[in-house]
PyMOL Python script that loads the backbone (N, CA, C, O; Angstrom):
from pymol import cmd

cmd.read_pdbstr("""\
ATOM      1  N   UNK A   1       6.183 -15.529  -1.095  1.00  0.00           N
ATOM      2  CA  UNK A   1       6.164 -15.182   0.317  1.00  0.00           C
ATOM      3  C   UNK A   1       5.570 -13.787   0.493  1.00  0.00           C
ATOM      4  O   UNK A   1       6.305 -12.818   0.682  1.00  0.00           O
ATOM      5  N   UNK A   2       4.145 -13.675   0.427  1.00  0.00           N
ATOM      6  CA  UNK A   2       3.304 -12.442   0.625  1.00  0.00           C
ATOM      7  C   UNK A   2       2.918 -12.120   2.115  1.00  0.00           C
ATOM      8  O   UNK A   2       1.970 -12.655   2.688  1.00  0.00           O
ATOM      9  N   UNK A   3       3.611 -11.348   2.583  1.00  0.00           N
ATOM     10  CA  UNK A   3       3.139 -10.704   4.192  1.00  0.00           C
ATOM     11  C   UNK A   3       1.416 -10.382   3.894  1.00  0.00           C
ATOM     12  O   UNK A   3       0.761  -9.822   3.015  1.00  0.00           O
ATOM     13  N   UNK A   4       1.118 -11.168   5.310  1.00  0.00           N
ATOM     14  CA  UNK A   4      -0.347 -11.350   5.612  1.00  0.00           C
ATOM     15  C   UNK A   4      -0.973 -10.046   5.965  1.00  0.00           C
ATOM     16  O   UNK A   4      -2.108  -9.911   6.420  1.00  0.00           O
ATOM     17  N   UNK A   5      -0.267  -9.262   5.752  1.00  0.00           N
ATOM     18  CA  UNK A   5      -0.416  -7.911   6.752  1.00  0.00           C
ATOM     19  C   UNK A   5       0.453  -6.532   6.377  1.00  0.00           C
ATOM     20  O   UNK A   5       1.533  -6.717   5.815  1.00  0.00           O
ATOM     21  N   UNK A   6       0.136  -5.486   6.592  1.00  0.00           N
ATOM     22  CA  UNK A   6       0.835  -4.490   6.085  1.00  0.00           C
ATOM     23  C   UNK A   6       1.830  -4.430   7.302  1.00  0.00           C
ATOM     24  O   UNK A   6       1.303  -4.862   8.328  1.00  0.00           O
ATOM     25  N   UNK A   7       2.617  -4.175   7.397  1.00  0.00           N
ATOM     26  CA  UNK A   7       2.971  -3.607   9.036  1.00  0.00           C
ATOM     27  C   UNK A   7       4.432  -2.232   8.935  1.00  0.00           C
ATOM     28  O   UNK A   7       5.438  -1.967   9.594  1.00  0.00           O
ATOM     29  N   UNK A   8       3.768  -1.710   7.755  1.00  0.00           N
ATOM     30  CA  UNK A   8       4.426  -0.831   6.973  1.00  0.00           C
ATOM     31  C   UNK A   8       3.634   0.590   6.950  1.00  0.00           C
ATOM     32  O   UNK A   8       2.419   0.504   6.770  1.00  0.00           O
ATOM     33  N   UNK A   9       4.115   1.710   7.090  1.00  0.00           N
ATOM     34  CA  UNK A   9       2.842   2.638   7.091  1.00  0.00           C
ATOM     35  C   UNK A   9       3.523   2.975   5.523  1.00  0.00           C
ATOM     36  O   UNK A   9       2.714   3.091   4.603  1.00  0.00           O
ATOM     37  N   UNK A  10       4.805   3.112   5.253  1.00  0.00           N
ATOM     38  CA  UNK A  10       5.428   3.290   4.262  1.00  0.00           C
ATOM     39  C   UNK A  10       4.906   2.824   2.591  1.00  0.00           C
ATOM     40  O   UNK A  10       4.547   3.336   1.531  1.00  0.00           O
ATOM     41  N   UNK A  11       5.173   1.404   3.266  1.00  0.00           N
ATOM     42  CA  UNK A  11       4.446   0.512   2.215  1.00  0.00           C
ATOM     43  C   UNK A  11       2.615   0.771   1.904  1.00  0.00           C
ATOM     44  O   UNK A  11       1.954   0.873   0.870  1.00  0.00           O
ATOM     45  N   UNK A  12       2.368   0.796   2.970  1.00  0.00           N
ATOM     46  CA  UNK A  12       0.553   1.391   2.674  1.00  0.00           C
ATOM     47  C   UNK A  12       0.621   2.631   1.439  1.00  0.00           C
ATOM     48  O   UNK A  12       0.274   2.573   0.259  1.00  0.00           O
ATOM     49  N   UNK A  13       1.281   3.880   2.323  1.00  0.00           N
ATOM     50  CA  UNK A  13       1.316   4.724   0.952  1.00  0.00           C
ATOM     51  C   UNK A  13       1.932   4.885   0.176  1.00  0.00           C
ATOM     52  O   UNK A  13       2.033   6.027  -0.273  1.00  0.00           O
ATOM     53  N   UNK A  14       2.523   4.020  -0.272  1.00  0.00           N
ATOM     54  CA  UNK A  14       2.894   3.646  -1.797  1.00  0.00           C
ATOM     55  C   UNK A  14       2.393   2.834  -2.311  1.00  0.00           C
ATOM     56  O   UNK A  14       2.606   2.662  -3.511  1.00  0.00           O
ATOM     57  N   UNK A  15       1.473   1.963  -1.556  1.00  0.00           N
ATOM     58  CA  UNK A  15       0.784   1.225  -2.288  1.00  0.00           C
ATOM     59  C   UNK A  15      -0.484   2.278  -2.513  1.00  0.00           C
ATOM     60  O   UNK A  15      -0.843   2.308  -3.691  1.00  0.00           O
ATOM     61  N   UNK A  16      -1.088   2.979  -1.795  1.00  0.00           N
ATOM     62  CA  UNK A  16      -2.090   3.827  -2.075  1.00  0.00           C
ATOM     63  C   UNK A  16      -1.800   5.085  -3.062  1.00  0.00           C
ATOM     64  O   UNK A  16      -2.768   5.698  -3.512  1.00  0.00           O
ATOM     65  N   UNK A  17      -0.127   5.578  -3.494  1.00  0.00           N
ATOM     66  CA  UNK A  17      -0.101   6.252  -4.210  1.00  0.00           C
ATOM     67  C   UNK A  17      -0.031   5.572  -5.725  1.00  0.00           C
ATOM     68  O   UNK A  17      -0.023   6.172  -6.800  1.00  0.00           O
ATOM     69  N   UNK A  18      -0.004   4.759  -5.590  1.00  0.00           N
ATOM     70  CA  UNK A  18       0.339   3.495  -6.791  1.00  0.00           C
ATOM     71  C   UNK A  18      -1.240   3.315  -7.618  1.00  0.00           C
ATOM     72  O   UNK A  18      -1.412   3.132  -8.823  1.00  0.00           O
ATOM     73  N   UNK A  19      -2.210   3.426  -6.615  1.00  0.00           N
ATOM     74  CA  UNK A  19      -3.679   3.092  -7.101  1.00  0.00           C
ATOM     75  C   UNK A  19      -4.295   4.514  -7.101  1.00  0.00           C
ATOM     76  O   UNK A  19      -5.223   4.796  -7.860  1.00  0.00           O
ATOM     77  N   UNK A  20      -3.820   5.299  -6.333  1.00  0.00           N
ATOM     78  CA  UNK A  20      -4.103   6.647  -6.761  1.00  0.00           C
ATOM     79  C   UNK A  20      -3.740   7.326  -8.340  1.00  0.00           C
ATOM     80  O   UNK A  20      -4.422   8.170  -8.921  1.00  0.00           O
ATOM     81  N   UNK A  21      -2.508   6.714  -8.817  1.00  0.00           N
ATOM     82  CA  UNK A  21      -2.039   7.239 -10.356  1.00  0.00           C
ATOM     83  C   UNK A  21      -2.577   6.564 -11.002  1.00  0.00           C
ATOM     84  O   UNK A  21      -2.657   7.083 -12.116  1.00  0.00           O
ATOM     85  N   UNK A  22      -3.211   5.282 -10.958  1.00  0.00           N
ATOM     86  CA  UNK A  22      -3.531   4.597 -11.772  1.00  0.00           C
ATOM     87  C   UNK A  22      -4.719   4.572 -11.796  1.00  0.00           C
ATOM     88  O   UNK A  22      -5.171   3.873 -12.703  1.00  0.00           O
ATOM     89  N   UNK A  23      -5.909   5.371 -10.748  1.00  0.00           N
ATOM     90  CA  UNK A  23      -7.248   5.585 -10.969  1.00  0.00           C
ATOM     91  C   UNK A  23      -7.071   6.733 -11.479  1.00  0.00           C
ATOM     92  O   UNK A  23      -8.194   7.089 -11.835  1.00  0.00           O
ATOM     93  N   UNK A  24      -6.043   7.845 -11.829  1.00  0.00           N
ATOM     94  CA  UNK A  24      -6.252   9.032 -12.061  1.00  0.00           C
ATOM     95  C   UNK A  24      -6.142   8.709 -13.613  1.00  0.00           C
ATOM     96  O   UNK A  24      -6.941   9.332 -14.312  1.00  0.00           O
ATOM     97  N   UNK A  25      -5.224   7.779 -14.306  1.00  0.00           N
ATOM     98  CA  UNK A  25      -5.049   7.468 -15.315  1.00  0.00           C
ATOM     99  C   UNK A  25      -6.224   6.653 -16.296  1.00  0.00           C
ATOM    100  O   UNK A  25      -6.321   6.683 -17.523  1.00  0.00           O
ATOM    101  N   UNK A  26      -7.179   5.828 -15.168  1.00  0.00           N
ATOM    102  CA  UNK A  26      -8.565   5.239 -16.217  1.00  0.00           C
ATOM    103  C   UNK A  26      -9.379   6.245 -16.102  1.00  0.00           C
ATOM    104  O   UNK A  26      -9.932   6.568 -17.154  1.00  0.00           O
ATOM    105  N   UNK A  27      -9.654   6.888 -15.111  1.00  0.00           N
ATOM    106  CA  UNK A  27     -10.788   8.223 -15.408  1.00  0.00           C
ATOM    107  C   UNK A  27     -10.510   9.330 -16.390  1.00  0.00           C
ATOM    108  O   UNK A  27     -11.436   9.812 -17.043  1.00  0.00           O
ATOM    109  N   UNK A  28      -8.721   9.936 -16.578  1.00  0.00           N
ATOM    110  CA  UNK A  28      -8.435  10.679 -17.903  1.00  0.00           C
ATOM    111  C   UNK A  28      -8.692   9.780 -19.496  1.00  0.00           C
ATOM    112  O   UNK A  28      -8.815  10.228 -20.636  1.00  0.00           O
ATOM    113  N   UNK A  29      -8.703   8.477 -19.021  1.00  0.00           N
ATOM    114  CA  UNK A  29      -8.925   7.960 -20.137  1.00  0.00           C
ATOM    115  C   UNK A  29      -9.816   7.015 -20.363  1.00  0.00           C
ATOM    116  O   UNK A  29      -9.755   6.178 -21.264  1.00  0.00           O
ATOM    117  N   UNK A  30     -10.903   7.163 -19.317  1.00  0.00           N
ATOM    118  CA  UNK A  30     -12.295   7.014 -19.886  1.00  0.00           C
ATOM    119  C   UNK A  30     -12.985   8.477 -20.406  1.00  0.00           C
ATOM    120  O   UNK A  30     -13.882   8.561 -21.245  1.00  0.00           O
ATOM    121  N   UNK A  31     -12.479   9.360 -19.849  1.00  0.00           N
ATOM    122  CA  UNK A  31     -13.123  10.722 -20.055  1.00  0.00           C
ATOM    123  C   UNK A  31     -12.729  11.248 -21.835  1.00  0.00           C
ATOM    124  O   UNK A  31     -13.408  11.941 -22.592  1.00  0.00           O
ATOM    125  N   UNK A  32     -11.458  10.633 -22.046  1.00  0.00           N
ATOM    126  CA  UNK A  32     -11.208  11.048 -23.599  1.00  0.00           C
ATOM    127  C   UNK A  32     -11.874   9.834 -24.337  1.00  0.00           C
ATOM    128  O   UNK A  32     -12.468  10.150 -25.367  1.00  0.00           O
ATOM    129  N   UNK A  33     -11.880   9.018 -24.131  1.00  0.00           N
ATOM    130  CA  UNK A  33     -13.095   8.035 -24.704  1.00  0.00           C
ATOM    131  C   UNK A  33     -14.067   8.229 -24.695  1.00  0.00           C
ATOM    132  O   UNK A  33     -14.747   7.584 -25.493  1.00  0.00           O
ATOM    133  N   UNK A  34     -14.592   8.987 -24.017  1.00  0.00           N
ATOM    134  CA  UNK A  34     -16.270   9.371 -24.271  1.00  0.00           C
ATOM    135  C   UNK A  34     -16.331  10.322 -25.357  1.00  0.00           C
ATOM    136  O   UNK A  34     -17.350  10.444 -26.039  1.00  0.00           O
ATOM    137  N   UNK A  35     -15.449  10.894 -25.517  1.00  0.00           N
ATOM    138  CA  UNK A  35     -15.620  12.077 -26.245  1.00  0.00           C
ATOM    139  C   UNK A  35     -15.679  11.712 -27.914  1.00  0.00           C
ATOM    140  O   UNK A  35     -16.163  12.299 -28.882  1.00  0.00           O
ATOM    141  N   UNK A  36     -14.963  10.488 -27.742  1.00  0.00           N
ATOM    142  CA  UNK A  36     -14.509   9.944 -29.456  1.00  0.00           C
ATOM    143  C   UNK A  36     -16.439   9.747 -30.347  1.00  0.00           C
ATOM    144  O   UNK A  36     -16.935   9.933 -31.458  1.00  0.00           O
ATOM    145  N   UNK A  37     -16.847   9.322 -29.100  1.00  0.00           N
ATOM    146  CA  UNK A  37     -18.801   9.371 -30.370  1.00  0.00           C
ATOM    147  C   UNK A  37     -18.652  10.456 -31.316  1.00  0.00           C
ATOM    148  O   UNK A  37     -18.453  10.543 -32.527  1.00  0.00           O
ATOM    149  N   UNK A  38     -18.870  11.499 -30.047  1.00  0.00           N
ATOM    150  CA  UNK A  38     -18.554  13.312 -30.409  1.00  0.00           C
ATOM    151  C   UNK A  38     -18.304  13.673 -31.672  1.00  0.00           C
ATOM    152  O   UNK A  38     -18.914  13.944 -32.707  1.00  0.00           O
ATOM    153  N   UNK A  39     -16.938  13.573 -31.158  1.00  0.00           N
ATOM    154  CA  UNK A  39     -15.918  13.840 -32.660  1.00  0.00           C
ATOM    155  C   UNK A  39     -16.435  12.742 -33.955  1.00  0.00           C
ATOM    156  O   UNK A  39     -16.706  13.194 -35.068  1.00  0.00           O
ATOM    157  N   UNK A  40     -16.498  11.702 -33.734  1.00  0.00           N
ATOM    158  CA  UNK A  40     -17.019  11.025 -34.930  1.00  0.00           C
ATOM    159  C   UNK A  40     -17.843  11.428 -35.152  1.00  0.00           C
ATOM    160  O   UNK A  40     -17.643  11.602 -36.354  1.00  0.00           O
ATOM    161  N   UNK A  41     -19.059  11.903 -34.926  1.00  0.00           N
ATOM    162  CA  UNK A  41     -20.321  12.378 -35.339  1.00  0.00           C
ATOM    163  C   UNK A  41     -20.428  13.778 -36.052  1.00  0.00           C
ATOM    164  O   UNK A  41     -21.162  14.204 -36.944  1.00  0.00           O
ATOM    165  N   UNK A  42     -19.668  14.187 -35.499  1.00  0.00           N
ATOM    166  CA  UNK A  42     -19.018  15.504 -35.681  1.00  0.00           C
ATOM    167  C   UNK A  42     -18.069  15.707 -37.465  1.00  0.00           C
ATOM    168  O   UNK A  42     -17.772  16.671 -38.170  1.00  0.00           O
ATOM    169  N   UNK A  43     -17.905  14.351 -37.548  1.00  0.00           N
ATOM    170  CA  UNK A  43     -16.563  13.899 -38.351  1.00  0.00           C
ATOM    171  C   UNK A  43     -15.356  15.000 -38.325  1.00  0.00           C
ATOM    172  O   UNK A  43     -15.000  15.632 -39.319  1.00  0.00           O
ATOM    173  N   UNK A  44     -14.877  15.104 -37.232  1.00  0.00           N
ATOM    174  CA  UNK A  44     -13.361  15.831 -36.699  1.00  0.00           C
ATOM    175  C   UNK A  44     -12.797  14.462 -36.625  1.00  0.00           C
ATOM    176  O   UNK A  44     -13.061  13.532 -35.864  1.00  0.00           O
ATOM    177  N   UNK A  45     -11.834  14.584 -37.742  1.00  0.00           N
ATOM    178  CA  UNK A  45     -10.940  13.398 -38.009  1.00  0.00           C
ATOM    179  C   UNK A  45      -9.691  13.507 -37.675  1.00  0.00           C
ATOM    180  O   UNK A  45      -8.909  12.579 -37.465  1.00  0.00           O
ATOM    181  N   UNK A  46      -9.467  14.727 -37.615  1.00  0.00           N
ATOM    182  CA  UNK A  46      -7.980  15.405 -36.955  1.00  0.00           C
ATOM    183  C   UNK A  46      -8.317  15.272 -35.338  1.00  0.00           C
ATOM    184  O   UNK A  46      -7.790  14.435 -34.605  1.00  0.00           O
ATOM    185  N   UNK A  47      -9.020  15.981 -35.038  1.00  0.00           N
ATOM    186  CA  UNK A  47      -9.131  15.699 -33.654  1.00  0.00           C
ATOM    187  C   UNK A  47      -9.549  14.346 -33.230  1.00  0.00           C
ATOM    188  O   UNK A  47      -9.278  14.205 -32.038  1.00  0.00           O
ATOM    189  N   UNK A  48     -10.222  13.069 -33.850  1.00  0.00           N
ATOM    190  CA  UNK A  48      -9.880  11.842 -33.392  1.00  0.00           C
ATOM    191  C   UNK A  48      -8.819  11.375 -33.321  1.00  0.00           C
ATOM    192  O   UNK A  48      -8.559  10.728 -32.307  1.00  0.00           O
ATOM    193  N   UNK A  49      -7.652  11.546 -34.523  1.00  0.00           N
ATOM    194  CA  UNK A  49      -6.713  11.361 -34.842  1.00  0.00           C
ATOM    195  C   UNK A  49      -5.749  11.718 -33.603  1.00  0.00           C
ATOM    196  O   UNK A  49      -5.019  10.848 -33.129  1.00  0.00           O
ATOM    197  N   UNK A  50      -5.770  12.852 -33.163  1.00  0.00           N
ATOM    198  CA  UNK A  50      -5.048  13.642 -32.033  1.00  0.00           C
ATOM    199  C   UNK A  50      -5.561  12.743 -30.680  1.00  0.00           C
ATOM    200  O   UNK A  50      -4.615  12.265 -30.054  1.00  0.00           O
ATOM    201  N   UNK A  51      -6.659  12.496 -30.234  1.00  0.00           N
ATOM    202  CA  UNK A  51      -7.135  12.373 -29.085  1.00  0.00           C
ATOM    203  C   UNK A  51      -6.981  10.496 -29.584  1.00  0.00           C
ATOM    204  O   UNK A  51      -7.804   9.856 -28.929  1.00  0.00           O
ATOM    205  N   UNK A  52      -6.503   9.969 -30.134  1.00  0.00           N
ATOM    206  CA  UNK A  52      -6.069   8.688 -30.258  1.00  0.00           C
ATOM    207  C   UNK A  52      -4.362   8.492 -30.025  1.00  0.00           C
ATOM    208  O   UNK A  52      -3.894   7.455 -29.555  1.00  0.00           O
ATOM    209  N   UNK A  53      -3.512   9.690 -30.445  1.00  0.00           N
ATOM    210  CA  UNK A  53      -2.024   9.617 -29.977  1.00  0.00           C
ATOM    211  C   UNK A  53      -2.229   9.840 -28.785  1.00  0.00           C
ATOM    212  O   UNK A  53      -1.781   8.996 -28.009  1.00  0.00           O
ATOM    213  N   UNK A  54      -2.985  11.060 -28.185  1.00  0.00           N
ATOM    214  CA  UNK A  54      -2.948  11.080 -26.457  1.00  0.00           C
ATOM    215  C   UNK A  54      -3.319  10.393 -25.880  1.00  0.00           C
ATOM    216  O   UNK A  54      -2.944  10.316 -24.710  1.00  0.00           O
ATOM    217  N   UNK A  55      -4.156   9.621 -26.346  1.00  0.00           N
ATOM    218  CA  UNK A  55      -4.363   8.044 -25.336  1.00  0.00           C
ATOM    219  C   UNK A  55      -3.653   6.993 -25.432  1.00  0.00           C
ATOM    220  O   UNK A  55      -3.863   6.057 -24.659  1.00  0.00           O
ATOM    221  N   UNK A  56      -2.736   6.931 -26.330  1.00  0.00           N
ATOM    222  CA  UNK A  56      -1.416   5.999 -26.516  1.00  0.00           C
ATOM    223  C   UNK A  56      -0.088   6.629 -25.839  1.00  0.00           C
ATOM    224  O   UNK A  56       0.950   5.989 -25.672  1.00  0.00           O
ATOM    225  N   UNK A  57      -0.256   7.820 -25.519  1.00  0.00           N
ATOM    226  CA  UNK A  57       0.788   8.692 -24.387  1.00  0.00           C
ATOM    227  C   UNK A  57       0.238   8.391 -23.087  1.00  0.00           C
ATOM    228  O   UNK A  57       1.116   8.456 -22.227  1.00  0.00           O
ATOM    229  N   UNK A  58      -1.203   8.004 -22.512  1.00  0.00           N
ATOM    230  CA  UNK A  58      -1.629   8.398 -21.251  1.00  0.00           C
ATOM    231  C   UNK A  58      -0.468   7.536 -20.642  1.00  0.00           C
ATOM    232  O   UNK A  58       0.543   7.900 -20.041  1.00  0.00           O
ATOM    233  N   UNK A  59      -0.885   6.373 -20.954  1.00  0.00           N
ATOM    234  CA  UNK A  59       0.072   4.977 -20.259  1.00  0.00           C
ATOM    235  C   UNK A  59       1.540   5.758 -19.481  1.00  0.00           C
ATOM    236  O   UNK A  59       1.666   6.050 -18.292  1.00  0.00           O
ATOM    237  N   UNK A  60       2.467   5.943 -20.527  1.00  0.00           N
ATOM    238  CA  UNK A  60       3.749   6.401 -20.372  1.00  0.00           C
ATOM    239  C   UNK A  60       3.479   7.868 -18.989  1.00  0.00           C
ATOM    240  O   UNK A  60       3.646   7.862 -17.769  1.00  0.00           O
ATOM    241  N   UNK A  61       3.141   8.650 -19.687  1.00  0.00           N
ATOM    242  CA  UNK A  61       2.471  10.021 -18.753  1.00  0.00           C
ATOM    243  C   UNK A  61       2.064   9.740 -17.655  1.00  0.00           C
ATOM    244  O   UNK A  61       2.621  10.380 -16.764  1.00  0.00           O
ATOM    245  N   UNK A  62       0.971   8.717 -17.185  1.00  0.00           N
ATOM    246  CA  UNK A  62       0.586   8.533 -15.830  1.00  0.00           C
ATOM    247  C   UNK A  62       1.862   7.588 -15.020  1.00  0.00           C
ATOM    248  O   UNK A  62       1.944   7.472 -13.798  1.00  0.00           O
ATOM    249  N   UNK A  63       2.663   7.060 -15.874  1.00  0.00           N
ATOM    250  CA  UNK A  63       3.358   5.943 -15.035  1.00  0.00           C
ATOM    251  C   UNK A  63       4.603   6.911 -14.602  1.00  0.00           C
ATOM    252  O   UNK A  63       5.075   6.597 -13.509  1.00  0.00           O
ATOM    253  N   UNK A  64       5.362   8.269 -15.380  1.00  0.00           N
ATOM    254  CA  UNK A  64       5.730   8.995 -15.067  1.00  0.00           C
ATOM    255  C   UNK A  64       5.343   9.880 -14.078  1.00  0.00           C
ATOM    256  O   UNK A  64       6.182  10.196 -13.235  1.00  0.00           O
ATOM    257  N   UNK A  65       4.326  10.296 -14.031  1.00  0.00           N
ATOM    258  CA  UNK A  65       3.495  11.426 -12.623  1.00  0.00           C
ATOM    259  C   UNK A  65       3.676  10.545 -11.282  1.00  0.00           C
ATOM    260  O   UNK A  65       3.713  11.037 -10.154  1.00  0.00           O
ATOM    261  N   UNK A  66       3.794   9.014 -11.609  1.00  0.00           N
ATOM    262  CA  UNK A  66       3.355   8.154 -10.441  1.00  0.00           C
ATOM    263  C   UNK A  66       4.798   8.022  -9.914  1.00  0.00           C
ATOM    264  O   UNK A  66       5.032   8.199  -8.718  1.00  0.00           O
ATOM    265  N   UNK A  67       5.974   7.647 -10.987  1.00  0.00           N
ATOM    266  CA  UNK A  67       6.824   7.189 -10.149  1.00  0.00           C
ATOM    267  C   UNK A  67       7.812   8.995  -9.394  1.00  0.00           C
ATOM    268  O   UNK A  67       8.453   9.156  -8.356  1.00  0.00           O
ATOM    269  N   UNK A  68       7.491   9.908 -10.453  1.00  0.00           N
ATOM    270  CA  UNK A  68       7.918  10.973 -10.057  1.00  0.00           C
ATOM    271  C   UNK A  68       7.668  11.370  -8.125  1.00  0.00           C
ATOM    272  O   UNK A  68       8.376  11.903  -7.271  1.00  0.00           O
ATOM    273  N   UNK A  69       6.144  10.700  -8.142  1.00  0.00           N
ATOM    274  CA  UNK A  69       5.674  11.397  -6.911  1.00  0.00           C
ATOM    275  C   UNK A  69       6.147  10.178  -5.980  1.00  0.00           C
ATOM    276  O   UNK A  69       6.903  10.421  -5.039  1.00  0.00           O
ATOM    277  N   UNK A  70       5.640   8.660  -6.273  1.00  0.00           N
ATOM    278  CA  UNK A  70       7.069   7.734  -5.581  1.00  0.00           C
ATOM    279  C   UNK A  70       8.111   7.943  -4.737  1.00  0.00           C
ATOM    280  O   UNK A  70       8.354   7.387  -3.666  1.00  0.00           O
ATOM    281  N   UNK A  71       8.954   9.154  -5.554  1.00  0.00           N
ATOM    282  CA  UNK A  71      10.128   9.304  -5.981  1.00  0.00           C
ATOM    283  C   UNK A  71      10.553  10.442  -4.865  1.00  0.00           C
ATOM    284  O   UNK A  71      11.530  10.469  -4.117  1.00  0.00           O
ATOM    285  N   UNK A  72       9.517  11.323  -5.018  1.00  0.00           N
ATOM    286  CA  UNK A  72       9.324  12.601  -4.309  1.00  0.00           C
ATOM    287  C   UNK A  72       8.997  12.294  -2.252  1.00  0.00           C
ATOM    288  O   UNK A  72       9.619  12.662  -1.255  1.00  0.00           O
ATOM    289  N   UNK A  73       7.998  11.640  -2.413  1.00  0.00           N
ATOM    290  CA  UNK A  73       6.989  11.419  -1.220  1.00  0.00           C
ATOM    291  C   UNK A  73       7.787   9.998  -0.403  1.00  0.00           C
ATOM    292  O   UNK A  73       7.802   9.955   0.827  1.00  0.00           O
ATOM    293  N   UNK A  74       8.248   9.192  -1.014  1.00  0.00           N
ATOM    294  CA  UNK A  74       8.676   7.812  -0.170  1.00  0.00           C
ATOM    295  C   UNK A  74      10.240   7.964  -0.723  1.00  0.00           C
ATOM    296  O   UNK A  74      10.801   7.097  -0.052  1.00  0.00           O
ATOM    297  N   UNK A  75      11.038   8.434  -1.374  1.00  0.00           N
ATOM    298  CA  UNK A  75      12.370   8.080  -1.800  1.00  0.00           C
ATOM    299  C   UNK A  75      12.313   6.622  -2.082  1.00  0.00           C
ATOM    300  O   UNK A  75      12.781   5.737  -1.365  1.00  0.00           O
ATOM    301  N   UNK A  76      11.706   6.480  -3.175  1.00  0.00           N
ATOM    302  CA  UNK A  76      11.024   4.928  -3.854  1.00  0.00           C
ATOM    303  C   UNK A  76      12.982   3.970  -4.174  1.00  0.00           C
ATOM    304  O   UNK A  76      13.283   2.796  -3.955  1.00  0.00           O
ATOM    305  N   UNK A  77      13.560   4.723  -4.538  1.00  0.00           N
ATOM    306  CA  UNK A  77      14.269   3.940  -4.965  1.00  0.00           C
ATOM    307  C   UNK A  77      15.671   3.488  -3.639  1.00  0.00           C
ATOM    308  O   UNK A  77      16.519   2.597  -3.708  1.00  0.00           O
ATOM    309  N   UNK A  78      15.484   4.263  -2.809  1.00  0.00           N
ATOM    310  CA  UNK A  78      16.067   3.877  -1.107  1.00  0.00           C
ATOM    311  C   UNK A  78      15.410   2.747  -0.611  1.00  0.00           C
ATOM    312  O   UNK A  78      16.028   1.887   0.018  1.00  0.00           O
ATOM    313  N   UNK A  79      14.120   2.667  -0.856  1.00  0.00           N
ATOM    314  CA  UNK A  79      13.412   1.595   0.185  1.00  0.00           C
ATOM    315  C   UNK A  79      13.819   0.176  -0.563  1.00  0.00           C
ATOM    316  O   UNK A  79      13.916  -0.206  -1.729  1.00  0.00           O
ATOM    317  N   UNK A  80      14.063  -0.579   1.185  1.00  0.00           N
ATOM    318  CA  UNK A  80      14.589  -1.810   0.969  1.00  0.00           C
ATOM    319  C   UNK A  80      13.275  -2.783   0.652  1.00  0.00           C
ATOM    320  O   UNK A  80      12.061  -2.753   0.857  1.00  0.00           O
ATOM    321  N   UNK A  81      14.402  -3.799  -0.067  1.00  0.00           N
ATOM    322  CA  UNK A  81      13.489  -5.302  -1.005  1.00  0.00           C
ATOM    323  C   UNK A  81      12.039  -5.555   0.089  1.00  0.00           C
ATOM    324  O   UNK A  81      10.960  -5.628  -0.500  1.00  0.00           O
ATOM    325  N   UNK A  82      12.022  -5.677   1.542  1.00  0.00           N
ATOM    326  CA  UNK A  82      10.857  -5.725   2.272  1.00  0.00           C
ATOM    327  C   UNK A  82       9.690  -5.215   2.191  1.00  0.00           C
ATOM    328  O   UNK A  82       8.651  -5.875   2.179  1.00  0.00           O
ATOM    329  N   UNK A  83       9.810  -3.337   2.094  1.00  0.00           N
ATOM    330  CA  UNK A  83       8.671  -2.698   2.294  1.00  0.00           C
ATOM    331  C   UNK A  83       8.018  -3.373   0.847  1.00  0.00           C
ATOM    332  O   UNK A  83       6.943  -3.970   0.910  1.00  0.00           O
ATOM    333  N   UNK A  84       8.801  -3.221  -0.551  1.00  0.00           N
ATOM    334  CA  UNK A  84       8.099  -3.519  -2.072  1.00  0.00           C
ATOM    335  C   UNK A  84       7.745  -4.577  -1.404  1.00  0.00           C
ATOM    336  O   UNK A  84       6.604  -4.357  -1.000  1.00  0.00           O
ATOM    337  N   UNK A  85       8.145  -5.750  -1.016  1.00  0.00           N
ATOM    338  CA  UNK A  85       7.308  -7.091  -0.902  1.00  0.00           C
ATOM    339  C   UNK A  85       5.853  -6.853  -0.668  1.00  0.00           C
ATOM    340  O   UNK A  85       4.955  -7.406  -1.302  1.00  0.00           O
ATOM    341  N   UNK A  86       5.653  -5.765   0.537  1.00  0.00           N
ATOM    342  CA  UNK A  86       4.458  -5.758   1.112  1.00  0.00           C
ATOM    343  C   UNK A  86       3.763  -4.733   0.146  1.00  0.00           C
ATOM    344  O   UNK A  86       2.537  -4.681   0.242  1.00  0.00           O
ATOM    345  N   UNK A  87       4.278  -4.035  -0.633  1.00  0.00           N
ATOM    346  CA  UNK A  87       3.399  -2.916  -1.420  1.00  0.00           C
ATOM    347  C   UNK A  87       2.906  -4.315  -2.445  1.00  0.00           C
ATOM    348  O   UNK A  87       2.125  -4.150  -3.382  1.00  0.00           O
TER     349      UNK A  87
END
""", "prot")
cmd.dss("prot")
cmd.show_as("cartoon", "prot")
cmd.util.cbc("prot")
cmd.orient("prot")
């Protein structure tokens, strides 16, 4: 049962802060992926090594920044079962 319609201003921005953390999260981690040629070419094996744990942290890290601000900006965990339907 998906509402045809937002009729939430609430729900809009949380749904827009939701795609906001999560575009902030593929661009930090396309941006450390580019870099890996680099370093291989380079043969910095420590620093691949390093910049391969921080991209196995981004996940956790961005989903934290996101629900923090959630948390902050909408009082994510007050809002009733409705508005989430529509986010």
């Amino acid at each position: 049962m998906f509402p045809q319609r937002l009729d939430s201003t609430v729900a809009y921005g949380i749904a827009q802060a939701m795609m906001d953390g999560f575009n902030r999260h593929y661009q930090l981690f396309r941006q450390e992926s580019a870099k890996a040629k680099e370093r291989f070419e380079q043969q910095d094996w420590h620093g691949q090594q390093r910049a391969q744990r921080e991209r196995i942290e981004f996940y956790d890290l961005r989903v934290k920044e996101c629900s923090a601000r959630l948390e902050t900006e909408f009082q994510a965990a007050q809002q009733p079962p409705d508005i989430w339907q529509q986010v």
